[in-house]
MITOR-785781 format. One record per residue: residue in three letters; x negated, y, z of N, C-alpha, C in turn. Coordinates in Angstrom, 2 decimals, decimal comma. Layout:
<sites>
<site res="ALA" n_east="X" n_north="Y" n_up="Z" ca_east="X" ca_north="Y" ca_up="Z" c_east="X" c_north="Y" c_up="Z"/>
...
</sites>
This chain:
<sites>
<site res="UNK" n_east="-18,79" n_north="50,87" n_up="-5,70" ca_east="-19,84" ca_north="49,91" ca_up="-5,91" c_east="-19,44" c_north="49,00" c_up="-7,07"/>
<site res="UNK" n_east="-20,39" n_north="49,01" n_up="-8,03" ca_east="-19,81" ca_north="47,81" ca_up="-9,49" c_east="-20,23" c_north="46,28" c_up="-8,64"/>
<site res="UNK" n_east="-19,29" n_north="45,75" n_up="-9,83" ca_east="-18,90" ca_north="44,09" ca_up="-9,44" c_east="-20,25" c_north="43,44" c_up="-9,79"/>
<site res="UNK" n_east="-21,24" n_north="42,70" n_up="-9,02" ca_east="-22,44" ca_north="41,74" ca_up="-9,49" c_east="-21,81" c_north="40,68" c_up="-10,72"/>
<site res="UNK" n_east="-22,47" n_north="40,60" n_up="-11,62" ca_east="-22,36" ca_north="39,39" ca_up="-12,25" c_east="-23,29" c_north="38,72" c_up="-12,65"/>
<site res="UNK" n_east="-23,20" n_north="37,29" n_up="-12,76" ca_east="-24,19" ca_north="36,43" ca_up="-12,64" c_east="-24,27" c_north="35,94" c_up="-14,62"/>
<site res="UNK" n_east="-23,51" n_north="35,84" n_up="-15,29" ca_east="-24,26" ca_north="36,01" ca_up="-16,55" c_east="-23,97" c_north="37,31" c_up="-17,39"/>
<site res="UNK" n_east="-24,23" n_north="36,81" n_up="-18,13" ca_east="-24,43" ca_north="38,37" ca_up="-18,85" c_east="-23,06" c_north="38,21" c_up="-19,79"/>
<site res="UNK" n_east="-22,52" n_north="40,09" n_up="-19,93" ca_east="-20,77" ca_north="39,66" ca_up="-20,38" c_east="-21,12" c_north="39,81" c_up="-22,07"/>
<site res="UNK" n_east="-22,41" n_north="39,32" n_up="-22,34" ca_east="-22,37" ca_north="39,14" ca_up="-23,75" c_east="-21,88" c_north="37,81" c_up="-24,08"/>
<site res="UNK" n_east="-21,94" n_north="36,47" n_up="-22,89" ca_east="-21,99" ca_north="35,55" ca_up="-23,26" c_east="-19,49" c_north="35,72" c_up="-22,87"/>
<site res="UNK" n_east="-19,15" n_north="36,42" n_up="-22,24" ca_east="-18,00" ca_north="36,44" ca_up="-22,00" c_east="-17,71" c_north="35,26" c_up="-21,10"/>
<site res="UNK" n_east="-16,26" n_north="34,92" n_up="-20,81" ca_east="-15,60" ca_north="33,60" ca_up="-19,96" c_east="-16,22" c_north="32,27" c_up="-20,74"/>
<site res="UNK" n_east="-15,80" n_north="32,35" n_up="-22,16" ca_east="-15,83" ca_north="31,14" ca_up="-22,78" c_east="-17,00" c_north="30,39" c_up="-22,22"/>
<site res="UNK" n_east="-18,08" n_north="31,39" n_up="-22,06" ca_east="-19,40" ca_north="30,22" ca_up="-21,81" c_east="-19,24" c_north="29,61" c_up="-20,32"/>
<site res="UNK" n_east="-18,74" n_north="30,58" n_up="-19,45" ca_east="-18,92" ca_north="30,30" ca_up="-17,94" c_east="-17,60" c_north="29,25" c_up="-17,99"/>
<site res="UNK" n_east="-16,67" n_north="29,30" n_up="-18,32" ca_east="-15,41" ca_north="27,92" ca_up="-18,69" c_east="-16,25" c_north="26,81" c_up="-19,19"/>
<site res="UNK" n_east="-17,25" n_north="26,90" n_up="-20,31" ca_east="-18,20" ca_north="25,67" ca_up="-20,39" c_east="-18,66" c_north="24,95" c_up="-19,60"/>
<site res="UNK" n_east="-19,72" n_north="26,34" n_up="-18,94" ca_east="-20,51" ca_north="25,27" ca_up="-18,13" c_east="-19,73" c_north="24,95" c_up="-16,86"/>
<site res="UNK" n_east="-18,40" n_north="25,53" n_up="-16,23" ca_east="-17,92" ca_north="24,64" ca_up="-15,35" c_east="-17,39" c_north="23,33" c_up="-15,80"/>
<site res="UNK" n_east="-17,46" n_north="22,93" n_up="-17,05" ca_east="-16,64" ca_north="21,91" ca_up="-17,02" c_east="-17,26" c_north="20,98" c_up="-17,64"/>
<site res="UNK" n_east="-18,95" n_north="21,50" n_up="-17,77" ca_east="-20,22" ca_north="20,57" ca_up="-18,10" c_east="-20,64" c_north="20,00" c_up="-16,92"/>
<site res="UNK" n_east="-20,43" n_north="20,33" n_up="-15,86" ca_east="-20,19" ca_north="20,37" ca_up="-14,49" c_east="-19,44" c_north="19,78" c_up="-13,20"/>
<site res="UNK" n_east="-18,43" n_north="20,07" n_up="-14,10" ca_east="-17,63" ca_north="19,77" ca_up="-12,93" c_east="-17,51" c_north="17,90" c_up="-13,11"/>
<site res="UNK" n_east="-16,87" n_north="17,49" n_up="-11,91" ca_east="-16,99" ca_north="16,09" ca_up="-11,46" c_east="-16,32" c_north="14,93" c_up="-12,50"/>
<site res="UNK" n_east="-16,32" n_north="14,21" n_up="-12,81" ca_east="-15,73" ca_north="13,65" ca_up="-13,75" c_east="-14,82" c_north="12,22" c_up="-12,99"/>
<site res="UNK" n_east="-14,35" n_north="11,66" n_up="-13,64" ca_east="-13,23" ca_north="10,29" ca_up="-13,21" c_east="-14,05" c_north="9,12" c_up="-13,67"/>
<site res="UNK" n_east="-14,22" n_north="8,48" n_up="-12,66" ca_east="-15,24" ca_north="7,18" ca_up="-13,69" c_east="-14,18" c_north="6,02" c_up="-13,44"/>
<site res="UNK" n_east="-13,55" n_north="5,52" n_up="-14,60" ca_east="-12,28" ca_north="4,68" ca_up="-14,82" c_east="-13,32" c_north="3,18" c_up="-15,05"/>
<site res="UNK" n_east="-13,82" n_north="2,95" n_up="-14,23" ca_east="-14,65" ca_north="1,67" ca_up="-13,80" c_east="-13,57" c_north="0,40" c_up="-13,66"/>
<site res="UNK" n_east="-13,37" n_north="-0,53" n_up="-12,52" ca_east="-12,76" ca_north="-2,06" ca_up="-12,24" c_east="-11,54" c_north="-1,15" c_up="-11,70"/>
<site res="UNK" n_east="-10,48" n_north="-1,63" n_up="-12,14" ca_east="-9,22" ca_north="-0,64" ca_up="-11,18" c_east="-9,36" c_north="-1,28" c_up="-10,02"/>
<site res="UNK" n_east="-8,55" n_north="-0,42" n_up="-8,99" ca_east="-9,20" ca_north="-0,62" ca_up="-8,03" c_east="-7,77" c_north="-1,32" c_up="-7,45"/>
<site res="UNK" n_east="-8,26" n_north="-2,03" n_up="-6,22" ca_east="-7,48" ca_north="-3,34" ca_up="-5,54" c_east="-6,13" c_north="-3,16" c_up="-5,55"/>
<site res="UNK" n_east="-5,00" n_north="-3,59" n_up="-4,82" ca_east="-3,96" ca_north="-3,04" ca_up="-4,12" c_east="-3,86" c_north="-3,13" c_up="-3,01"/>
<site res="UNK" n_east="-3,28" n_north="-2,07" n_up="-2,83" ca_east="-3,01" ca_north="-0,83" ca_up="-1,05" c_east="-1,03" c_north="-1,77" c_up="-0,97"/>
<site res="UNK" n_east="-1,16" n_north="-2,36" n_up="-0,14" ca_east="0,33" ca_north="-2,29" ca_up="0,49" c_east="0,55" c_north="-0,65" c_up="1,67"/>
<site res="UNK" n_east="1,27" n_north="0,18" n_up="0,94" ca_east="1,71" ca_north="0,87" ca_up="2,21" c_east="3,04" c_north="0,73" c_up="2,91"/>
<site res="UNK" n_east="2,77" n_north="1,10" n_up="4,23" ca_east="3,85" ca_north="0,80" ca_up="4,86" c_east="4,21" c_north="1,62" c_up="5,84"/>
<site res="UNK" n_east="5,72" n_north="2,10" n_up="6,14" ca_east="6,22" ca_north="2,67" ca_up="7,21" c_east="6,44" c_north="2,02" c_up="8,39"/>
<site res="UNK" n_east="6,68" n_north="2,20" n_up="9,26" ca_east="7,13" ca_north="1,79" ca_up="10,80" c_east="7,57" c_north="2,43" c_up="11,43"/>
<site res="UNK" n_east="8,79" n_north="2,04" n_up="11,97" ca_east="9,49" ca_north="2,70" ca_up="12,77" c_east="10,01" c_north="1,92" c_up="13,78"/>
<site res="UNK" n_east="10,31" n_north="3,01" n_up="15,21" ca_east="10,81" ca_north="2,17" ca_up="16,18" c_east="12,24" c_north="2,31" c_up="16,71"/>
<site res="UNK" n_east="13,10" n_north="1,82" n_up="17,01" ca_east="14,21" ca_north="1,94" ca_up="18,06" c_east="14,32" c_north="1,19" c_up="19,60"/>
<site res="UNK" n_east="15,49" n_north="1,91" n_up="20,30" ca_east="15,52" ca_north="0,58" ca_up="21,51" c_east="15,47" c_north="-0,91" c_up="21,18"/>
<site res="UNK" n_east="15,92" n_north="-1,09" n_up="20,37" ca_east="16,46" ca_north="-2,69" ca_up="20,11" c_east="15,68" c_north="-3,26" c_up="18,99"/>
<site res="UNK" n_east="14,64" n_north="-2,54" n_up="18,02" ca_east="13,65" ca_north="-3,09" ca_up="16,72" c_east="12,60" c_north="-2,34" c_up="16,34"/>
<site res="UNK" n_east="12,12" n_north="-3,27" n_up="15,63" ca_east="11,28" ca_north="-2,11" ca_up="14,77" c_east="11,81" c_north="-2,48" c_up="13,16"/>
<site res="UNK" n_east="11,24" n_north="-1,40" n_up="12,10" ca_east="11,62" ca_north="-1,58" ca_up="11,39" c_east="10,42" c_north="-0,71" c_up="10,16"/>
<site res="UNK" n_east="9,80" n_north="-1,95" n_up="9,19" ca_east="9,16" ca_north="-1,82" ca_up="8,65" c_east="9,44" c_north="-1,53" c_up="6,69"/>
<site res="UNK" n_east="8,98" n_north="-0,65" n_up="6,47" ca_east="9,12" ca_north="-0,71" ca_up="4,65" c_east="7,82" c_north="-0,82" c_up="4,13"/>
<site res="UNK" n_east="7,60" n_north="-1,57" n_up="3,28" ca_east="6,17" ca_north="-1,94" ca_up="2,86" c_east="6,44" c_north="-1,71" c_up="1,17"/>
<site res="UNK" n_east="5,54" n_north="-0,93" n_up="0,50" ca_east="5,65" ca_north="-1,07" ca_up="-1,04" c_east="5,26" c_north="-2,17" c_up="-1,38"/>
<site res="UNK" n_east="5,51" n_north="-2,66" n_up="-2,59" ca_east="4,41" ca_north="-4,17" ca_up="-2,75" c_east="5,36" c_north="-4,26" c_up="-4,46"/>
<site res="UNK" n_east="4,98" n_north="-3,27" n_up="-5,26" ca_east="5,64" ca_north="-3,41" ca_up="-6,56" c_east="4,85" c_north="-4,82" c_up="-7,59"/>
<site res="UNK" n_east="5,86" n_north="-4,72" n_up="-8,08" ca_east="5,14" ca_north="-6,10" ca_up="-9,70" c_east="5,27" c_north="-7,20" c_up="-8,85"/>
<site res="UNK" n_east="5,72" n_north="-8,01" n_up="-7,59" ca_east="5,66" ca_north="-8,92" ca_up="-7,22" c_east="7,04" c_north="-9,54" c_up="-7,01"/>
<site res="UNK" n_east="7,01" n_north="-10,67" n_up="-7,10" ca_east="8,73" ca_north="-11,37" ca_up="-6,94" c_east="8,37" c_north="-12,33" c_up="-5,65"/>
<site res="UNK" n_east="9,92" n_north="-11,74" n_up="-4,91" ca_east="10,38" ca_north="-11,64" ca_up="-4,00" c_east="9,74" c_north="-13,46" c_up="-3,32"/>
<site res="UNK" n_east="9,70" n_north="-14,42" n_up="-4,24" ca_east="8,77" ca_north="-15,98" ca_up="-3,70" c_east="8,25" c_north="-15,60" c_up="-3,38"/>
<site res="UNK" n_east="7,07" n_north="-14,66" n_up="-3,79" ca_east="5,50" ca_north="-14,61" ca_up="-3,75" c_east="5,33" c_north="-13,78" c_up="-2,58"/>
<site res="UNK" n_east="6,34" n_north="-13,52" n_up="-1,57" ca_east="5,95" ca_north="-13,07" ca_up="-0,30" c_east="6,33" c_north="-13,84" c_up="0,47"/>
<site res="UNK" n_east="5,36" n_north="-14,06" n_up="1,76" ca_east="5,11" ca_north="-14,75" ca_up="2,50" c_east="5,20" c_north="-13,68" c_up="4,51"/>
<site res="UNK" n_east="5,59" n_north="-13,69" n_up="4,76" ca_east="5,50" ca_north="-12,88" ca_up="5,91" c_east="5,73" c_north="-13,60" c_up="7,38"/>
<site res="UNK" n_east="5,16" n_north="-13,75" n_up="8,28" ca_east="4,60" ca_north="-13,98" ca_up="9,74" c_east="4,74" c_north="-13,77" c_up="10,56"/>
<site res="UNK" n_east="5,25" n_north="-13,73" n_up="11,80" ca_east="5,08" ca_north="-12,82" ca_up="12,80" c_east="5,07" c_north="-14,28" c_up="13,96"/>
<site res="UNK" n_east="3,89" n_north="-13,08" n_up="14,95" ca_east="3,30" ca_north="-14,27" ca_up="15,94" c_east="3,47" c_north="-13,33" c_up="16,99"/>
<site res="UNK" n_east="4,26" n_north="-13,28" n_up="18,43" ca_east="4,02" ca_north="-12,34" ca_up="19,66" c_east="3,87" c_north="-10,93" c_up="18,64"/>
<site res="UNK" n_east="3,23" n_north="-9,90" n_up="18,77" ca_east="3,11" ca_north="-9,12" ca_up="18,39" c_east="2,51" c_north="-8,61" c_up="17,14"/>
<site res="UNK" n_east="1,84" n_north="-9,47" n_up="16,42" ca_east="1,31" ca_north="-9,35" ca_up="15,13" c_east="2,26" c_north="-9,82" c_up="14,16"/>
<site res="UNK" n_east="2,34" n_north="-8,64" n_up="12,96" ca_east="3,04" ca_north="-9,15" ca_up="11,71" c_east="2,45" c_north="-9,40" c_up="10,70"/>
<site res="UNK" n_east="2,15" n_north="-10,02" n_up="9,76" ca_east="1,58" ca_north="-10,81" ca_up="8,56" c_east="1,77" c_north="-9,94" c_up="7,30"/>
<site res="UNK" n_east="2,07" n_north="-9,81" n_up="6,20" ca_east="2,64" ca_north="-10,20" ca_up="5,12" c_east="1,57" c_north="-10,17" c_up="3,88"/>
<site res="UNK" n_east="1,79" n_north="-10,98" n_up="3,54" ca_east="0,83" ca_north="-12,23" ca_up="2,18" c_east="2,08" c_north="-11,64" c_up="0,97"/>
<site res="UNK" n_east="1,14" n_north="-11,50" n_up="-0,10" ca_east="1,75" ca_north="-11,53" ca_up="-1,48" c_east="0,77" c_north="-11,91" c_up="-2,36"/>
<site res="UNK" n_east="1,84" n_north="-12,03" n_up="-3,67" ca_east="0,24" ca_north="-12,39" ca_up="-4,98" c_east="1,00" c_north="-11,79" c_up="-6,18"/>
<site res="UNK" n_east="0,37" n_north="-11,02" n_up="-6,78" ca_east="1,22" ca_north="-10,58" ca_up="-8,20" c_east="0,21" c_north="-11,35" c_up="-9,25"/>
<site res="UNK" n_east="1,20" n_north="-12,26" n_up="-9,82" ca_east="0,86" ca_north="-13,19" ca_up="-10,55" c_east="0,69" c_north="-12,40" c_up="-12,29"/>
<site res="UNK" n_east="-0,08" n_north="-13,01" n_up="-12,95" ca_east="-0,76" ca_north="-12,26" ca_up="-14,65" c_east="0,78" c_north="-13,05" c_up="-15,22"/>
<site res="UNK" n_east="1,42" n_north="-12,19" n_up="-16,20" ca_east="2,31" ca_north="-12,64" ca_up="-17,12" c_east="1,59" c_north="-13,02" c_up="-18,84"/>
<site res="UNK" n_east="2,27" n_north="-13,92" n_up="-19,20" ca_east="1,37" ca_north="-14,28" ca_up="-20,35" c_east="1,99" c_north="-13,64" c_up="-21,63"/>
<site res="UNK" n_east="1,37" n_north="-12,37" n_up="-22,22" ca_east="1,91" ca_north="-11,39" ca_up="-22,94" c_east="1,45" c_north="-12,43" c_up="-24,21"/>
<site res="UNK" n_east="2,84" n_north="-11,95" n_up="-25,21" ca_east="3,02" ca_north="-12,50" ca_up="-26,52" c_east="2,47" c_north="-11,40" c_up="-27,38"/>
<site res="UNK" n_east="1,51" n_north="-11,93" n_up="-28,24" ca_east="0,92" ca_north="-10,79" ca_up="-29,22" c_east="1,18" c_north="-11,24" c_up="-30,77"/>
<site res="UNK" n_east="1,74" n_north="-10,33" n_up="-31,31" ca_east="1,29" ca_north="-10,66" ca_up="-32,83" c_east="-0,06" c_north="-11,23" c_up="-33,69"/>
<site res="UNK" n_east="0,35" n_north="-11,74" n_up="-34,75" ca_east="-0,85" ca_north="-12,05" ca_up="-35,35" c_east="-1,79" c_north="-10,70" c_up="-35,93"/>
<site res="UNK" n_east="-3,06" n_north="-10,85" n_up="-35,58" ca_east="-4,14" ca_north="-9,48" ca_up="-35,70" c_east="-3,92" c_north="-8,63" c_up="-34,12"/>
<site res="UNK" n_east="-2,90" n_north="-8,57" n_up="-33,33" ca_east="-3,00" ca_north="-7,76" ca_up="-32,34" c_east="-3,66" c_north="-8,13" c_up="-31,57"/>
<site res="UNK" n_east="-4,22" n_north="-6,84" n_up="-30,91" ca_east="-5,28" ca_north="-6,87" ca_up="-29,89" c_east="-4,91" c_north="-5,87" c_up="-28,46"/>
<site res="UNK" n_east="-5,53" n_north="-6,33" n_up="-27,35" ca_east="-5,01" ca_north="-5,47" ca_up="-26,02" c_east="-6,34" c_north="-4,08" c_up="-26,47"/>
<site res="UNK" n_east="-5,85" n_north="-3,30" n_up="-26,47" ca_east="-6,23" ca_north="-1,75" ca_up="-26,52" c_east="-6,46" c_north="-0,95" c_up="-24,78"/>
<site res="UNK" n_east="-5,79" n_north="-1,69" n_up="-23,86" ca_east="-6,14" ca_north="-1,29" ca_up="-22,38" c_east="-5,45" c_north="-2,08" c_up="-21,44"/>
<site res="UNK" n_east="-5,70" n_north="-2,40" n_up="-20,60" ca_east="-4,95" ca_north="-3,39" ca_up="-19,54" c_east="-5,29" c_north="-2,44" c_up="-18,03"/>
<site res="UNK" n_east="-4,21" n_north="-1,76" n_up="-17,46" ca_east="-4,33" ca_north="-1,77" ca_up="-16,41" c_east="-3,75" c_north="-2,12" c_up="-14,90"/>
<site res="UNK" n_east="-3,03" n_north="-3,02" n_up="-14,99" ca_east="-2,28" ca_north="-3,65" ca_up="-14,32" c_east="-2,83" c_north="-4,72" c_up="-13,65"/>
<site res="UNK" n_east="-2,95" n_north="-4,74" n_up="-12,08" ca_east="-3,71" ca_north="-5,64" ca_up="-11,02" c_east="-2,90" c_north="-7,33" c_up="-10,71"/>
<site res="UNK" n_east="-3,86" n_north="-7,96" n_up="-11,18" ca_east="-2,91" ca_north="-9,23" ca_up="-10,12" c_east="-3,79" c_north="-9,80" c_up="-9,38"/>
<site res="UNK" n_east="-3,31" n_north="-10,49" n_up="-8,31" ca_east="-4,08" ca_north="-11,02" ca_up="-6,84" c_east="-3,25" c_north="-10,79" c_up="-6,01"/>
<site res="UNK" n_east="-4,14" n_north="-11,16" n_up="-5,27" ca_east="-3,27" ca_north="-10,94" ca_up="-3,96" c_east="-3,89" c_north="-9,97" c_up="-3,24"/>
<site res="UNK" n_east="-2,42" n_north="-9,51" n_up="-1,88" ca_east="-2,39" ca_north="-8,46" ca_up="-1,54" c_east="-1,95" c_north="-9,30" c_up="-0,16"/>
<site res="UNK" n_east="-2,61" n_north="-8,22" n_up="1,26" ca_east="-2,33" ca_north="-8,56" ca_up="2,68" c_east="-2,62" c_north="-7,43" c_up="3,54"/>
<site res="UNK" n_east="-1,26" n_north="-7,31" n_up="4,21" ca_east="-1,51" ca_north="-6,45" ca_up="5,51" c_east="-1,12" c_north="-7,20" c_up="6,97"/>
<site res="UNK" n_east="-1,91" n_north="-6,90" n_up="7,78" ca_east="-1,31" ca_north="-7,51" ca_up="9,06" c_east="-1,76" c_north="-6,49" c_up="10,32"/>
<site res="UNK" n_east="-0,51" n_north="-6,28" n_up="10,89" ca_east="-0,70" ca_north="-4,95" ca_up="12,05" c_east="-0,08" c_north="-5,80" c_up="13,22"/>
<site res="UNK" n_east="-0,10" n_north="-4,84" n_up="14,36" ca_east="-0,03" ca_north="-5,05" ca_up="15,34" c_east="1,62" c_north="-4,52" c_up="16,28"/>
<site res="UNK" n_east="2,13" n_north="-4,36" n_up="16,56" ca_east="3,61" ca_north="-3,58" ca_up="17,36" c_east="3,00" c_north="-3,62" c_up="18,79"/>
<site res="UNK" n_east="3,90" n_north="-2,22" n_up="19,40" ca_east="3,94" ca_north="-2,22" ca_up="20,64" c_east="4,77" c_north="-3,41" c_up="21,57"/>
<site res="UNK" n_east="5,05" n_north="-4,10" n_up="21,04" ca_east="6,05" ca_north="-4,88" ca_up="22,01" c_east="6,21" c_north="-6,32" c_up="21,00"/>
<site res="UNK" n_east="6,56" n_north="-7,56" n_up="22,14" ca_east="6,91" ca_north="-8,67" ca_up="21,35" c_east="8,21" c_north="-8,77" c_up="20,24"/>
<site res="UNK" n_east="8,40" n_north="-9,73" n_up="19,10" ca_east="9,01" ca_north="-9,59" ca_up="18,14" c_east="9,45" c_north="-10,91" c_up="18,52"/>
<site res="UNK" n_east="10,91" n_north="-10,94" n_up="18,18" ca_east="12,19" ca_north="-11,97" ca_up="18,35" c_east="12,07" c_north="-12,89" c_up="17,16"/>
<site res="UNK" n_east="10,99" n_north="-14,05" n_up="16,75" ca_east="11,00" ca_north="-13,99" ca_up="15,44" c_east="12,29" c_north="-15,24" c_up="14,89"/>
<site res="UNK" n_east="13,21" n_north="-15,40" n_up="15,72" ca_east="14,37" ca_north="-15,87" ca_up="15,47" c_east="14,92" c_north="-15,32" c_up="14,79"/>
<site res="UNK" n_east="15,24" n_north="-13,97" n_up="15,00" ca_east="16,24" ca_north="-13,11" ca_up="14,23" c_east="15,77" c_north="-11,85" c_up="13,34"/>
<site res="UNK" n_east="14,71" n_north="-12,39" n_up="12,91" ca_east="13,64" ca_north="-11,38" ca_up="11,91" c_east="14,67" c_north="-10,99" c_up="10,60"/>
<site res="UNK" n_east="14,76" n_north="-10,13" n_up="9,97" ca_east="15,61" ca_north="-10,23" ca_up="9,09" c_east="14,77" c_north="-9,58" c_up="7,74"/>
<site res="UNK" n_east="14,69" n_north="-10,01" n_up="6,55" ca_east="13,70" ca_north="-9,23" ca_up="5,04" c_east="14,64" c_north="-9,20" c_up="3,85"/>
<site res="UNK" n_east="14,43" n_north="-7,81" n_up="3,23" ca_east="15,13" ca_north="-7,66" ca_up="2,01" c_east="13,85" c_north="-7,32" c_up="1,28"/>
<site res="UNK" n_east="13,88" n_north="-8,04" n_up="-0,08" ca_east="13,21" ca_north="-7,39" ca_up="-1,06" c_east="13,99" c_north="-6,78" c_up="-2,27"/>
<site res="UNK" n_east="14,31" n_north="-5,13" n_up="-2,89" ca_east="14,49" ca_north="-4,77" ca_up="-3,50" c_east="13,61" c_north="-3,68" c_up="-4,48"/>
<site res="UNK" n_east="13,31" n_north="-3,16" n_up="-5,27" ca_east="12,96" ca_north="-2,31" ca_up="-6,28" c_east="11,70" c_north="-2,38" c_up="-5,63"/>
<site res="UNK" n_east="10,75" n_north="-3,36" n_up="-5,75" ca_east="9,17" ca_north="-3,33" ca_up="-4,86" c_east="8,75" c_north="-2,94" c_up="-3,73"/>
<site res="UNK" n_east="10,05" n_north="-2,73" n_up="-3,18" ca_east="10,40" ca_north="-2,38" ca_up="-1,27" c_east="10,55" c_north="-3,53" c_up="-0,40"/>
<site res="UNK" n_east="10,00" n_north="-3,74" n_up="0,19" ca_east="10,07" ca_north="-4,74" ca_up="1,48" c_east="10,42" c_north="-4,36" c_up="2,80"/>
<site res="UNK" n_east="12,06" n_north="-4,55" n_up="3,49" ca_east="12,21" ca_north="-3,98" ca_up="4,22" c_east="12,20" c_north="-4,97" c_up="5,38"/>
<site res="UNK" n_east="11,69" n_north="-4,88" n_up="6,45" ca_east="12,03" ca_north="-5,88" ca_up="7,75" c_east="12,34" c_north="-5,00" c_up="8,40"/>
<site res="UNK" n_east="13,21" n_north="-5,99" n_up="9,46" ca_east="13,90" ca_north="-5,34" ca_up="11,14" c_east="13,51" c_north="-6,34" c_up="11,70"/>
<site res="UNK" n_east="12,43" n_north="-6,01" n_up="12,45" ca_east="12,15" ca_north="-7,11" ca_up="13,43" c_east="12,27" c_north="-6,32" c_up="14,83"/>
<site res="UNK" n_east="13,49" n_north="-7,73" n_up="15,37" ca_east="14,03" ca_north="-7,44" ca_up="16,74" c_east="13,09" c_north="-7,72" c_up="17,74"/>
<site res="UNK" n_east="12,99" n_north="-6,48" n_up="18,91" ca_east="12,29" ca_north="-6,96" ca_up="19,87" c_east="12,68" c_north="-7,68" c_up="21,09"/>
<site res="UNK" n_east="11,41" n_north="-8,56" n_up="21,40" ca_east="11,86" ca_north="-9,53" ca_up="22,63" c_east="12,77" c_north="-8,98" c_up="23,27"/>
<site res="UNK" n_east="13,48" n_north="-9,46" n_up="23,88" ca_east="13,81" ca_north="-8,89" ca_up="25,46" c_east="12,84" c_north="-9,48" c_up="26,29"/>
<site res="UNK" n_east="12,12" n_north="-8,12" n_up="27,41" ca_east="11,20" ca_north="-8,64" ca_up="28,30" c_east="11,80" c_north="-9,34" c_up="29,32"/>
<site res="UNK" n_east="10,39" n_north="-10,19" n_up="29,74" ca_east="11,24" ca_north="-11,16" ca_up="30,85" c_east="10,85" c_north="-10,87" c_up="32,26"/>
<site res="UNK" n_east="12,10" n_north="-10,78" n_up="33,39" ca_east="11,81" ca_north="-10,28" ca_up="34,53" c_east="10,78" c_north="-11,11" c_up="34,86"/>
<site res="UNK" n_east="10,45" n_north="-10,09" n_up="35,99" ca_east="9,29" ca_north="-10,75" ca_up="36,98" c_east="9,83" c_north="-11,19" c_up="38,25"/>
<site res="UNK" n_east="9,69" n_north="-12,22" n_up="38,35" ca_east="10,31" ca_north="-13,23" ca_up="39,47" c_east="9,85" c_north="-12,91" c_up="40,33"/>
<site res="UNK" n_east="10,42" n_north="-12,99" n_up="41,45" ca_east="9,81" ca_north="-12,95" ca_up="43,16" c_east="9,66" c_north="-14,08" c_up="43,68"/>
<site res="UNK" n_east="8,08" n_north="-14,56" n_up="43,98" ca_east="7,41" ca_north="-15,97" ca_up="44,68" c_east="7,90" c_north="-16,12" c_up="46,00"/>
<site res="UNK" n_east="8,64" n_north="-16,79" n_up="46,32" ca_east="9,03" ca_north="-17,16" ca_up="48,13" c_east="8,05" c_north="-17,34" c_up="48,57"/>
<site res="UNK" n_east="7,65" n_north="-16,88" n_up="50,07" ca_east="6,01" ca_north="-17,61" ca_up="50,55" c_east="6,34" c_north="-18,20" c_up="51,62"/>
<site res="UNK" n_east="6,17" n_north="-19,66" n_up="51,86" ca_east="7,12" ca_north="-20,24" ca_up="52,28" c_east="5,70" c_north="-20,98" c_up="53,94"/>
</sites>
């Protein structure tokens, strides 16, 4: 049985490579778009332990929270004031500043006494220790 084809092989690949790519979907490089803090979590017996990206920001400009079981963290990547020559002009800027916030939730209460944060190479690492739960007392009924 011969192979169907849908144009004709006078026009060859070149044309059908055209029109897919007259076609195909394009990138619309519009307002860049916000910033995403991502973050890992992990658990042990004794913590949890969080890594959050949060690049271009210095280590002041984070702010982090923790209330019972919710954790916070607030940042702001602040605009640097670029030195230009005389006649130079910015040709593209794509680099975000604002601020940035995530706040999640843990399975269990957080010790926020002994919270501990490193910021290195746009990594944010916490170990936040969990409560120790508190027994449940037995009511005398008197």
């Amino acid at each position: 049985m011969s192979n169907l084809r849908l144009l004709d092989p006078v026009f060859g690949n070149d044309f059908e490579t055209a029109l897919r790519r007259f076609f195909s979907p394009t990138v619309y490089e519009g307002e860049p778009a916000p910033l995403k803090m991502r973050i890992d979590v992990t658990e042990n017996d004794k913590a949890f332990n969080v890594k959050a990206d949060i690049p271009g920001v210095k280590k002041e400009d984070i702010s982090i929270k923790v209330d019972g079981h919710t954790v916070s963290i607030d940042a702001e990547a602040k605009s640097e004031k670029e030195t230009r020559g005389d006649g130079d002009k910015v040709l593209r800027s794509e680099r975000y500043y604002g601020s940035i916030s995530r706040t999640f939730s843990l399975g269990q209460e957080v010790d926020d006494t002994k919270v501990q944060a490193k910021y290195a190479d746009g990594v944010l690492t916490l170990e936040l220790p969990k409560k120790a739960p508190v027994a449940a007392s037995k009511i005398v009924i008197q």
